[in-house]
Gaussian input, Z-matrix of N, CA and C with variables (Angstrom, degrees):
# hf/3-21g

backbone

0 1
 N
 C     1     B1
 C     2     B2     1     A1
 N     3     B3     2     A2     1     D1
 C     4     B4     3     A3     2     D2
 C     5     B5     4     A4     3     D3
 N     6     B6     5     A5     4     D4
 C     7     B7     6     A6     5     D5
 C     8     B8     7     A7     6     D6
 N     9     B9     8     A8     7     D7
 C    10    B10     9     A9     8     D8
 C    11    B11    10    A10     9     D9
 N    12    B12    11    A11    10    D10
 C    13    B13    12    A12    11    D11
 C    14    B14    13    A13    12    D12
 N    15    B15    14    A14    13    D13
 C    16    B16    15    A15    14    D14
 C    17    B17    16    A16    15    D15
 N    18    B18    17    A17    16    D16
 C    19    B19    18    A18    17    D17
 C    20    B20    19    A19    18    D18
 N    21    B21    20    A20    19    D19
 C    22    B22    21    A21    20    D20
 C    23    B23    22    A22    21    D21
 N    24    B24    23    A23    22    D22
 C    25    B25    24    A24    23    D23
 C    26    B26    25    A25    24    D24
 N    27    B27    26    A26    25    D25
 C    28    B28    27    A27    26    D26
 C    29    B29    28    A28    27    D27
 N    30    B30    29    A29    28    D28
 C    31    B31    30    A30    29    D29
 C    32    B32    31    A31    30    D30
 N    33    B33    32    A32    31    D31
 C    34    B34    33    A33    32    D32
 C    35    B35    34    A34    33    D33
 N    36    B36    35    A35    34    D34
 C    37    B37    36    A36    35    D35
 C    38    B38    37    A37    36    D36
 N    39    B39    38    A38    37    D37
 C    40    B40    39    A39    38    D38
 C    41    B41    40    A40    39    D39
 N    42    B42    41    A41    40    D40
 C    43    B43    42    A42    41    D41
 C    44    B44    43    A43    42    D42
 N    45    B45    44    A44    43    D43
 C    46    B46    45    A45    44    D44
 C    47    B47    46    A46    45    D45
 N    48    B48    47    A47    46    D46
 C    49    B49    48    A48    47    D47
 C    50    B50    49    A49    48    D48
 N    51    B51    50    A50    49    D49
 C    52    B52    51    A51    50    D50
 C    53    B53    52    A52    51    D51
 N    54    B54    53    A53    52    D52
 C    55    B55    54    A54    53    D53
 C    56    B56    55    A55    54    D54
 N    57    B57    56    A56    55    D55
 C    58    B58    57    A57    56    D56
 C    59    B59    58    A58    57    D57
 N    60    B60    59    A59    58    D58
 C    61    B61    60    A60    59    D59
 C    62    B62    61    A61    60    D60
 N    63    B63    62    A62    61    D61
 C    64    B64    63    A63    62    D62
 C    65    B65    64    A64    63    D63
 N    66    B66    65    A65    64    D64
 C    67    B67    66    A66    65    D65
 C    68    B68    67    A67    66    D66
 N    69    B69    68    A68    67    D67
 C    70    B70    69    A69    68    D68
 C    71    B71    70    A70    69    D69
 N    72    B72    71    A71    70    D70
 C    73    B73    72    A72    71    D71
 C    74    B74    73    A73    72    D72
 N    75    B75    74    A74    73    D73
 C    76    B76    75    A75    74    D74
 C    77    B77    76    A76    75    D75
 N    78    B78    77    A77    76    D76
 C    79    B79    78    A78    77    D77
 C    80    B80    79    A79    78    D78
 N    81    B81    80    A80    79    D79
 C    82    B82    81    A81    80    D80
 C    83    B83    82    A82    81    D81
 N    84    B84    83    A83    82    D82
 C    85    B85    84    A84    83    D83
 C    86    B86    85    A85    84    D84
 N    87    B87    86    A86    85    D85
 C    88    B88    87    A87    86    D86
 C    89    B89    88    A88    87    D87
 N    90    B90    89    A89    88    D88
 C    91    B91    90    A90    89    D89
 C    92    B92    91    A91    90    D90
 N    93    B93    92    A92    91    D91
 C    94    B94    93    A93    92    D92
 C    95    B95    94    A94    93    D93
 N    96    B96    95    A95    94    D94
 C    97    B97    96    A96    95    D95
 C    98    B98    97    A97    96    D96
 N    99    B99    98    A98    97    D97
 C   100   B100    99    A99    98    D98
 C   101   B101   100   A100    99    D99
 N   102   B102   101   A101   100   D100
 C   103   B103   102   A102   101   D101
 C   104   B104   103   A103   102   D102
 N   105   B105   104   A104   103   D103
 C   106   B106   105   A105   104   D104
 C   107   B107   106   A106   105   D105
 N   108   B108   107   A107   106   D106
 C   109   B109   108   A108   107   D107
 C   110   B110   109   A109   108   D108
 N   111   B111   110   A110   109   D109
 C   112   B112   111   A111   110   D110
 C   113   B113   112   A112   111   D111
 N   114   B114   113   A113   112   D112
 C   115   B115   114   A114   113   D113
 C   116   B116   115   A115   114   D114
 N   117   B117   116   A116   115   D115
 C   118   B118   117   A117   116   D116
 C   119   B119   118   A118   117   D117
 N   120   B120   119   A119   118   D118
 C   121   B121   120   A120   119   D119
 C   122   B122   121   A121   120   D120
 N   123   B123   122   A122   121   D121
 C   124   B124   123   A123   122   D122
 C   125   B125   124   A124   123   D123
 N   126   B126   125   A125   124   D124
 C   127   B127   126   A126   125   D125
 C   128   B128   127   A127   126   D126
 N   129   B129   128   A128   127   D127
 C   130   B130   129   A129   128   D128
 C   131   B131   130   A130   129   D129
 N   132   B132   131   A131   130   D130
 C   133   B133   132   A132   131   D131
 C   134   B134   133   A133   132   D132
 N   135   B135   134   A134   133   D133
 C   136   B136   135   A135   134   D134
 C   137   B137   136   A136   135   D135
 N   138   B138   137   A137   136   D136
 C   139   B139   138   A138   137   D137
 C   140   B140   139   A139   138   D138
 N   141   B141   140   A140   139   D139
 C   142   B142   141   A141   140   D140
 C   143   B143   142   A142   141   D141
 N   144   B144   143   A143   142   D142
 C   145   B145   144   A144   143   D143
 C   146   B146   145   A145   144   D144
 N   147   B147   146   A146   145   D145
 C   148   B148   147   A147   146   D146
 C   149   B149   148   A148   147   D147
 N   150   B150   149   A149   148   D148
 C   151   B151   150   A150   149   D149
 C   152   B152   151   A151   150   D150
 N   153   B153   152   A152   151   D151
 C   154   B154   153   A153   152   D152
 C   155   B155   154   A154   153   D153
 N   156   B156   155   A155   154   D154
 C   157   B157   156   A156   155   D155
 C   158   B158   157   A157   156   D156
 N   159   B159   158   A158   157   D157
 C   160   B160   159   A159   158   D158
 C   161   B161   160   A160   159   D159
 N   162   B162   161   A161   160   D160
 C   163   B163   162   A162   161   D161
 C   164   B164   163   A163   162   D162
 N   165   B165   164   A164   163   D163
 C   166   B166   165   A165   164   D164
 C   167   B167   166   A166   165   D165
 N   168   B168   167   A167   166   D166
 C   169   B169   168   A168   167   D167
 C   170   B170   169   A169   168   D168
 N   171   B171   170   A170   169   D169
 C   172   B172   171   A171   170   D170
 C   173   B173   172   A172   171   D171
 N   174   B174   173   A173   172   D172
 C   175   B175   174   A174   173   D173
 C   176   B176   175   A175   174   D174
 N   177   B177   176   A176   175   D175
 C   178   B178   177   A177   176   D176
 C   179   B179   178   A178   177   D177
 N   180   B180   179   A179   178   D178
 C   181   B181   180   A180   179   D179
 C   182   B182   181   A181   180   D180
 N   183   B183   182   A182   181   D181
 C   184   B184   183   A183   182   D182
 C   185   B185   184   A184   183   D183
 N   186   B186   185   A185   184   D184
 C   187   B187   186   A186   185   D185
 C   188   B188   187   A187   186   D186
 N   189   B189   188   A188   187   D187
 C   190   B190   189   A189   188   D188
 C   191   B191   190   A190   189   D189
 N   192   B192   191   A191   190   D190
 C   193   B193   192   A192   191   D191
 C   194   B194   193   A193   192   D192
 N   195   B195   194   A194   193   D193
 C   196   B196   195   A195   194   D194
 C   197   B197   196   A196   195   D195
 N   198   B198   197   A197   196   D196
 C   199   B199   198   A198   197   D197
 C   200   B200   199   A199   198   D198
 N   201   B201   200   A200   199   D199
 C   202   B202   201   A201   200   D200
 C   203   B203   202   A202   201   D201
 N   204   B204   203   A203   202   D202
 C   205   B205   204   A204   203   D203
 C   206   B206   205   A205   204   D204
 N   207   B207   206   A206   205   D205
 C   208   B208   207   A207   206   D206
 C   209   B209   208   A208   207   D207
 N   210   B210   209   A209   208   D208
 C   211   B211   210   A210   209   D209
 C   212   B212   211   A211   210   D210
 N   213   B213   212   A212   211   D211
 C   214   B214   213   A213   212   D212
 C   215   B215   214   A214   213   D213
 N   216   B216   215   A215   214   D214
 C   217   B217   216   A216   215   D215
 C   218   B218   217   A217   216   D216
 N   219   B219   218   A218   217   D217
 C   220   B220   219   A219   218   D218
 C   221   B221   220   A220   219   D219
 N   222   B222   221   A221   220   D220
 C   223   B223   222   A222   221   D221
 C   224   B224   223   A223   222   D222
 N   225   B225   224   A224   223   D223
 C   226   B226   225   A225   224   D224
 C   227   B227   226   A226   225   D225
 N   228   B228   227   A227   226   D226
 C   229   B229   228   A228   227   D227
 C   230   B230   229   A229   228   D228
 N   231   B231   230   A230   229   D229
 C   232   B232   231   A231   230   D230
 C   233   B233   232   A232   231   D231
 N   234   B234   233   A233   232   D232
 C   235   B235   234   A234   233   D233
 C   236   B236   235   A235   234   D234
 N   237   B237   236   A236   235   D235
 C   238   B238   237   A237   236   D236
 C   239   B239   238   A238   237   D237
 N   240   B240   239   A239   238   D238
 C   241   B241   240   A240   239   D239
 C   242   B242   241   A241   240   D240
 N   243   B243   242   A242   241   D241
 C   244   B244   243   A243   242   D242
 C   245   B245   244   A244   243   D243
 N   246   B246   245   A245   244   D244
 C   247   B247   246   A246   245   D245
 C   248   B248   247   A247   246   D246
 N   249   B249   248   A248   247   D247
 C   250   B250   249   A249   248   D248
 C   251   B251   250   A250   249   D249
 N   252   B252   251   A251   250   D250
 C   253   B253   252   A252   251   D251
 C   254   B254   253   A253   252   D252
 N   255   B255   254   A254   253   D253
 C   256   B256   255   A255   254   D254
 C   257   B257   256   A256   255   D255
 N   258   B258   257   A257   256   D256
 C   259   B259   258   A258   257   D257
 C   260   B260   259   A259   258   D258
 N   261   B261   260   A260   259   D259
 C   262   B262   261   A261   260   D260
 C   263   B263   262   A262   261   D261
 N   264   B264   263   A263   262   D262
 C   265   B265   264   A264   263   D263
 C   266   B266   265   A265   264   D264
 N   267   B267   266   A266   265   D265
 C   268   B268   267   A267   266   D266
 C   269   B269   268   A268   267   D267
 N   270   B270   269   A269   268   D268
 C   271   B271   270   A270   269   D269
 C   272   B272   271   A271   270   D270
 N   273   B273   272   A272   271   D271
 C   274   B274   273   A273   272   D272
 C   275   B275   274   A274   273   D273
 N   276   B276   275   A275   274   D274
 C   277   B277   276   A276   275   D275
 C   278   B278   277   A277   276   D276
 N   279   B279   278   A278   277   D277
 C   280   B280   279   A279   278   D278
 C   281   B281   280   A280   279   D279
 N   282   B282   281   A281   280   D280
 C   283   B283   282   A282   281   D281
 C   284   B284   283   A283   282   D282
 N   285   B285   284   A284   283   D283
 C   286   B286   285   A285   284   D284
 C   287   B287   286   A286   285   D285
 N   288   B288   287   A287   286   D286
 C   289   B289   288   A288   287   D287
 C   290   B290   289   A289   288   D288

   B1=1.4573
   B2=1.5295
   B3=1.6376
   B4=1.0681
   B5=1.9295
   B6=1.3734
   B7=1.3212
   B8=1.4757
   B9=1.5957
   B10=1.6407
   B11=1.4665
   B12=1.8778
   B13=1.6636
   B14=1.3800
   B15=1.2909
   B16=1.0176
   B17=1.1884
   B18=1.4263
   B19=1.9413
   B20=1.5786
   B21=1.5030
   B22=1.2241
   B23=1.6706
   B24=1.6123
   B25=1.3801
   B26=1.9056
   B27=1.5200
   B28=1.1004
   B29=1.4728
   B30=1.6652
   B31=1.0521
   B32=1.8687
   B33=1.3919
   B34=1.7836
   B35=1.3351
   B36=1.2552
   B37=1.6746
   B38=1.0854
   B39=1.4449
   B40=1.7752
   B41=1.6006
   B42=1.2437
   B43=1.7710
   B44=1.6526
   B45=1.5535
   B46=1.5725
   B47=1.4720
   B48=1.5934
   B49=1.5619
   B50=1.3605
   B51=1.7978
   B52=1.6829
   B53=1.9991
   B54=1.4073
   B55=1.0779
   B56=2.1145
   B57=1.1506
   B58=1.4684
   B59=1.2022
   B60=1.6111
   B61=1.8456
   B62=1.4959
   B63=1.6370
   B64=1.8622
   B65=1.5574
   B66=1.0832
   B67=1.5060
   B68=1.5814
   B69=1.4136
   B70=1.6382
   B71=1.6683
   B72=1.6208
   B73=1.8622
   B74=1.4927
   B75=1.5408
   B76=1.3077
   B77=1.4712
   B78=1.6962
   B79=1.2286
   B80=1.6434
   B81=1.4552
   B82=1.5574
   B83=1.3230
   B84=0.9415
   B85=1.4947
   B86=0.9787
   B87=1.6890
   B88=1.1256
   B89=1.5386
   B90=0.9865
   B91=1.6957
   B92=1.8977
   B93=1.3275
   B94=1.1765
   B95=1.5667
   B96=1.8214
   B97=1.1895
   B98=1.9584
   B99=1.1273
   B100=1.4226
   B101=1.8027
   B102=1.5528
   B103=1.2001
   B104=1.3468
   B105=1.3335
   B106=1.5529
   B107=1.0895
   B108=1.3012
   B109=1.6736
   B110=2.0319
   B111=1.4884
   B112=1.2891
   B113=1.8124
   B114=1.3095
   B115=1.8409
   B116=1.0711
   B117=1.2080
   B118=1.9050
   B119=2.2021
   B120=1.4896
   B121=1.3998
   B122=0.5963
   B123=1.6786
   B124=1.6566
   B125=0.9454
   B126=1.7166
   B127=1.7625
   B128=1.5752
   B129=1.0126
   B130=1.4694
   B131=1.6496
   B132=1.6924
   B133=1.2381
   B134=1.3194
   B135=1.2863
   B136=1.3523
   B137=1.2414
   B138=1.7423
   B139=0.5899
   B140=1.9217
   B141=1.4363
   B142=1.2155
   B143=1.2539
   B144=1.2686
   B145=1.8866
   B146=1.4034
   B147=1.4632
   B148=1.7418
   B149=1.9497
   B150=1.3067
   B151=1.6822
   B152=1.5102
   B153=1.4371
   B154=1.3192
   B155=1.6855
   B156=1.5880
   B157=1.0844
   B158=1.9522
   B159=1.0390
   B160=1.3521
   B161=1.6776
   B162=1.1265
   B163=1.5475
   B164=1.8376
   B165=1.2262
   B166=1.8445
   B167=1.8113
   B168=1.0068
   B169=1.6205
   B170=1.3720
   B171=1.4064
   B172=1.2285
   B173=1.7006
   B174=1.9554
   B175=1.2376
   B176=1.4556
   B177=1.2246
   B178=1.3471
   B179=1.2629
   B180=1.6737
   B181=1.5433
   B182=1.6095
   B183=1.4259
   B184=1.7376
   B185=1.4335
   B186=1.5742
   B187=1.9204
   B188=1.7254
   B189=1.0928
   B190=1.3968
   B191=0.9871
   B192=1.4696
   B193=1.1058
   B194=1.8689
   B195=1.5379
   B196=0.8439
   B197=1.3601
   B198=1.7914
   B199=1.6371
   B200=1.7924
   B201=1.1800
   B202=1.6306
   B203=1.8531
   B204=0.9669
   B205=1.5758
   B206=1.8900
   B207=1.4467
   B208=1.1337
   B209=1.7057
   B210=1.4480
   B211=1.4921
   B212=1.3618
   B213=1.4969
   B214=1.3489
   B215=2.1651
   B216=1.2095
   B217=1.3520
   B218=1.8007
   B219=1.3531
   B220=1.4743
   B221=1.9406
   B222=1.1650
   B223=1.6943
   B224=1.5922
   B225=2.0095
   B226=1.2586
   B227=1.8659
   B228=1.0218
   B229=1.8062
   B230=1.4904
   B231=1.5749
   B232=1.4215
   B233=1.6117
   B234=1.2183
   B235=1.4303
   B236=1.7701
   B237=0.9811
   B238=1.7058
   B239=1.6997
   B240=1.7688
   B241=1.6609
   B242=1.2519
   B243=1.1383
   B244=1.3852
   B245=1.4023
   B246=1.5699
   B247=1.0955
   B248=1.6462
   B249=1.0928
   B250=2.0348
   B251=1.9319
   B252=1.3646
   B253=1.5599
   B254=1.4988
   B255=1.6386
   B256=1.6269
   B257=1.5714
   B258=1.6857
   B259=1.2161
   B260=1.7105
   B261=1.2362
   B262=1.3736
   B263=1.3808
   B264=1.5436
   B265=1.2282
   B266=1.3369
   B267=1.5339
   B268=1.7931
   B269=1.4306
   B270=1.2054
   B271=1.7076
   B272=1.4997
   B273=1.5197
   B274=1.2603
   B275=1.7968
   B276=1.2101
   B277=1.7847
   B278=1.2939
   B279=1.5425
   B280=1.5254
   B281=1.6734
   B282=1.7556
   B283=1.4360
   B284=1.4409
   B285=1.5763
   B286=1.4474
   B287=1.8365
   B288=1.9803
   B289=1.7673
   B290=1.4988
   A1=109.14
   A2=130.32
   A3=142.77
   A4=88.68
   A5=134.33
   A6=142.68
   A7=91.79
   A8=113.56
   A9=110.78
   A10=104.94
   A11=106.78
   A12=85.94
   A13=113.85
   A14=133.08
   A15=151.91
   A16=146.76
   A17=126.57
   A18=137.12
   A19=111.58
   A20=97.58
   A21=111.66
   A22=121.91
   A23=93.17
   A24=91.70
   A25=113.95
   A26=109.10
   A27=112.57
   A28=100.65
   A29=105.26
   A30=132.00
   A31=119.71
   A32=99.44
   A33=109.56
   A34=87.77
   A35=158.12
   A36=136.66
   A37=114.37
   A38=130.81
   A39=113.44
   A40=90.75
   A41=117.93
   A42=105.51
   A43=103.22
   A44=100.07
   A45=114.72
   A46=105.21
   A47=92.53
   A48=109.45
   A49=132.44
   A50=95.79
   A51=78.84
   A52=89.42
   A53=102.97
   A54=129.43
   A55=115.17
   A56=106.44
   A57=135.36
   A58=130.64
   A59=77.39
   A60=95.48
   A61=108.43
   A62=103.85
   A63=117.62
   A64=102.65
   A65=94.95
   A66=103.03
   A67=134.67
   A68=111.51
   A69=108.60
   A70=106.23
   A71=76.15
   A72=92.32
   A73=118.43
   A74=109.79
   A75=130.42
   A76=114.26
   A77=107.75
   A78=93.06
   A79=101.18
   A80=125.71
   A81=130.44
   A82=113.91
   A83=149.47
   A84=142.15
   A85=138.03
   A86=129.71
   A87=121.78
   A88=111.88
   A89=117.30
   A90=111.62
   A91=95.15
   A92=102.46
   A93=129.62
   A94=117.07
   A95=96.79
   A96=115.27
   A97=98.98
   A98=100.83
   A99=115.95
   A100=101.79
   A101=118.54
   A102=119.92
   A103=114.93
   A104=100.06
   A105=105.28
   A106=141.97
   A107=135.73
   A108=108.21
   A109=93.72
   A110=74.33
   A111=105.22
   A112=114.17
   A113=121.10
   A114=119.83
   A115=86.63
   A116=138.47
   A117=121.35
   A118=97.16
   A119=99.38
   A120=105.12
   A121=95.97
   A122=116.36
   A123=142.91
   A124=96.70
   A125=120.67
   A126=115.78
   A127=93.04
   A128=134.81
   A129=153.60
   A130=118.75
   A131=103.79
   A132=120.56
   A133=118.32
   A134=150.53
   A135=156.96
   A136=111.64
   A137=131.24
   A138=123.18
   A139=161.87
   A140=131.32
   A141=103.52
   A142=135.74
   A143=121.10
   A144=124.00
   A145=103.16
   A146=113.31
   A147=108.13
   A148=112.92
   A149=91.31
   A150=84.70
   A151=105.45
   A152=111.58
   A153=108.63
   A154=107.06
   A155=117.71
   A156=136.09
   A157=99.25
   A158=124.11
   A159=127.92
   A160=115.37
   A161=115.79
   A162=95.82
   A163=103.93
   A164=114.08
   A165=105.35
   A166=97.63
   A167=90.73
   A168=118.21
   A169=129.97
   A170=141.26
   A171=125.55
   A172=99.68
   A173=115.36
   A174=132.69
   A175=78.54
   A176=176.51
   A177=143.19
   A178=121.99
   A179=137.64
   A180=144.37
   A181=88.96
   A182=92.22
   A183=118.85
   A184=95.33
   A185=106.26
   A186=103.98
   A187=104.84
   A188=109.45
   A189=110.60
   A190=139.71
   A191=160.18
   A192=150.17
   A193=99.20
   A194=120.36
   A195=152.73
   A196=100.97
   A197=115.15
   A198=115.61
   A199=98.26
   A200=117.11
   A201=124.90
   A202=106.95
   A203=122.80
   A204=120.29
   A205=95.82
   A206=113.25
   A207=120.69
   A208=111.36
   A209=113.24
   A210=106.67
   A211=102.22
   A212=112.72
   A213=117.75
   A214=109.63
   A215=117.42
   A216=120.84
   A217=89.64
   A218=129.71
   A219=129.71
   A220=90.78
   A221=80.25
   A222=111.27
   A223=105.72
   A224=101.83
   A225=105.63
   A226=109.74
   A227=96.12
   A228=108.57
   A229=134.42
   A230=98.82
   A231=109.01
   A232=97.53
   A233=103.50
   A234=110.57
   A235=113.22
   A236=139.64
   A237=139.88
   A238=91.64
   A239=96.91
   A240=102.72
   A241=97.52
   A242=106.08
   A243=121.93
   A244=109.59
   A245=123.51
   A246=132.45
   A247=101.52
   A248=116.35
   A249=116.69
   A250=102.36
   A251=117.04
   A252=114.21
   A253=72.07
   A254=87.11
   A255=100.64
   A256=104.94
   A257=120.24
   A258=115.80
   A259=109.36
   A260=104.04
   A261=120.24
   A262=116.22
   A263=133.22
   A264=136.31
   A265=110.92
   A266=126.62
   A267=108.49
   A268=97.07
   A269=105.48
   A270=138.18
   A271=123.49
   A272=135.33
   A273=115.32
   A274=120.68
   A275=84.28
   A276=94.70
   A277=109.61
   A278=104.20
   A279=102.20
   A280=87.77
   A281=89.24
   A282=97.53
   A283=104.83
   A284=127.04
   A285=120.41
   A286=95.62
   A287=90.84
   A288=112.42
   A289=74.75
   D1=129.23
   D2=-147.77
   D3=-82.21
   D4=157.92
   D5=166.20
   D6=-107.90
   D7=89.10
   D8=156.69
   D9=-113.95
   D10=28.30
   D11=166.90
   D12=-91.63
   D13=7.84
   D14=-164.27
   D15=-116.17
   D16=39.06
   D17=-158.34
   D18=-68.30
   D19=103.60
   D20=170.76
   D21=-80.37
   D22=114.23
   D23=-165.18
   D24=-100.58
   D25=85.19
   D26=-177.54
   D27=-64.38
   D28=-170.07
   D29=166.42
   D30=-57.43
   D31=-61.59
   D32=176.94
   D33=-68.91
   D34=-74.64
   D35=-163.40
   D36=-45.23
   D37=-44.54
   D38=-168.00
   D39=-87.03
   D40=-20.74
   D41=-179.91
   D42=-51.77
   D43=-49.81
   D44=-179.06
   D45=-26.39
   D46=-100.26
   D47=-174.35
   D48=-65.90
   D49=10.66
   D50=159.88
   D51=-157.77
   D52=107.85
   D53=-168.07
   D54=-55.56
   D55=-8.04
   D56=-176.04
   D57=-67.22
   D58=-51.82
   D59=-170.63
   D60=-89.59
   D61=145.89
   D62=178.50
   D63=-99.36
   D64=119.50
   D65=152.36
   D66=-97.77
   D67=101.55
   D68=174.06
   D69=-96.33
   D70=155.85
   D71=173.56
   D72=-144.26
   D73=139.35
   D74=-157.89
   D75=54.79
   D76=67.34
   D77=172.98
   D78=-121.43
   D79=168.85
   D80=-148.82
   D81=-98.61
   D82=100.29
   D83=158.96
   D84=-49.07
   D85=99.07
   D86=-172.10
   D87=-108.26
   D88=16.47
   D89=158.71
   D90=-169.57
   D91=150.91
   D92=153.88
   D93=-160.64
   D94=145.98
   D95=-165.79
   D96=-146.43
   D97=134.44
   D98=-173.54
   D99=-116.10
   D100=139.99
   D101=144.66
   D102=-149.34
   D103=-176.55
   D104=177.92
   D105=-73.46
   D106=135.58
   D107=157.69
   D108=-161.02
   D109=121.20
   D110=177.73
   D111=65.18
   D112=-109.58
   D113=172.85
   D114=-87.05
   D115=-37.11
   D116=-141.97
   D117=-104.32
   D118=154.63
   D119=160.74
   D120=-104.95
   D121=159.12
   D122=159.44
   D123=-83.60
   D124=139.08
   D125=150.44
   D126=-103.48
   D127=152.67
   D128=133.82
   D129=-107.46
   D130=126.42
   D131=-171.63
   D132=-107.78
   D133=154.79
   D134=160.59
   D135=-116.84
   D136=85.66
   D137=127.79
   D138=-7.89
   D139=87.55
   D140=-173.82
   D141=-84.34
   D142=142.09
   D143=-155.89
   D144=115.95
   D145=-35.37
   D146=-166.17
   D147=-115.51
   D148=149.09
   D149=-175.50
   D150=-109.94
   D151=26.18
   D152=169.57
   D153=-113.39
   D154=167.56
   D155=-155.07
   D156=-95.59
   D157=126.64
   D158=166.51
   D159=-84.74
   D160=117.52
   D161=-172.77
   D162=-123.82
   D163=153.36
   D164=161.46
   D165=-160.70
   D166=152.23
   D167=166.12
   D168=-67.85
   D169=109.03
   D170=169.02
   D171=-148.32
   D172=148.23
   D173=-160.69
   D174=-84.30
   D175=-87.73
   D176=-144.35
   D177=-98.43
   D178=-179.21
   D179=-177.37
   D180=-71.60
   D181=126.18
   D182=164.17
   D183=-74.54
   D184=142.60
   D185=167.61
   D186=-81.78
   D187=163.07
   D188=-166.52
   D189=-75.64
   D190=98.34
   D191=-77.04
   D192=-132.03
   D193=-29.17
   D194=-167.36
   D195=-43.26
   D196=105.80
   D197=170.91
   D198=88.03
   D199=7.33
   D200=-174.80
   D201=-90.53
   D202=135.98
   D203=171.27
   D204=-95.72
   D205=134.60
   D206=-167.43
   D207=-150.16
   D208=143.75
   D209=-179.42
   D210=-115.35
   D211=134.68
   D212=-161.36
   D213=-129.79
   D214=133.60
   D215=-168.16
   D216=-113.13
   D217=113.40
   D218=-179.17
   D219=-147.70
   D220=166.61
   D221=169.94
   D222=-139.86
   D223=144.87
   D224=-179.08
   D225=-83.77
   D226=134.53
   D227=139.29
   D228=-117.55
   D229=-179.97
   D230=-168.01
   D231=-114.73
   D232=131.24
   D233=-174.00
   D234=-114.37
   D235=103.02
   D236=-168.47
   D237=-93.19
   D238=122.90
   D239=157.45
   D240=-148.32
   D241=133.24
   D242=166.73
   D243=69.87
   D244=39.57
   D245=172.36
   D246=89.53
   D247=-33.44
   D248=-166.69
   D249=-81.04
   D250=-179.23
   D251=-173.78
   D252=-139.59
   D253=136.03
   D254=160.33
   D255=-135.69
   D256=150.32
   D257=-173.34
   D258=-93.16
   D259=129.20
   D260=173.78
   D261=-82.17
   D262=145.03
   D263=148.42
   D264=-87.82
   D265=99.41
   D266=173.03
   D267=-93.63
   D268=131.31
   D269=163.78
   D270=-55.99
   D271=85.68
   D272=177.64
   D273=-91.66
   D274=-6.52
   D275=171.39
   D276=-161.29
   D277=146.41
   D278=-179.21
   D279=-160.33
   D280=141.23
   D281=-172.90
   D282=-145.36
   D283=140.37
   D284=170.80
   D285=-63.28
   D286=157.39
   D287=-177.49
   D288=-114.15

């Protein structure tokens, strides 16, 4: 009996079905910082090589990523505060390598 209750969503599948998103692997973390707002935490990531912000959502404290080699599947956005656009990395998977 086939297990299709179950969609395993690697890396090459969401690359699949959604043609957008980058996936890097083994890349280094040099800062992360999590806070609150409201049910959900923010993680925010620092990437090294990049001067943009990695960010993702999760309902409990992420352990800390800080000094971790990690492979990450995100797409950019544009984020407006305070009138200025800054480019976002949103995170749809992120996994220690």
């Amino acid at each position: 009996m086939p297990n299709n209750l179950k969609q395993i969503n690697t890396a090459k599948n969401l690359l699949q079905k959604h043609p957008k998103l980058i996936h890097s692997e083994g890349k280094k973390v040099i800062s992360h910082k999590q806070r609150q707002n409201d049910e959900w935490i923010i993680n925010t990531v620092m990437i090294e090589g990049h001067d943009t912000p990695f960010r993702f959502k999760r309902k409990k404290a992420y352990q800390n990523l800080k000094g971790a080699q990690v492979n990450l599947t995100y797409y950019p956005i544009i984020e407006k505060l305070a009138g200025l656009e800054f480019e976002i990395m949103n995170v749809v998977r992120i996994r220690k390598a």
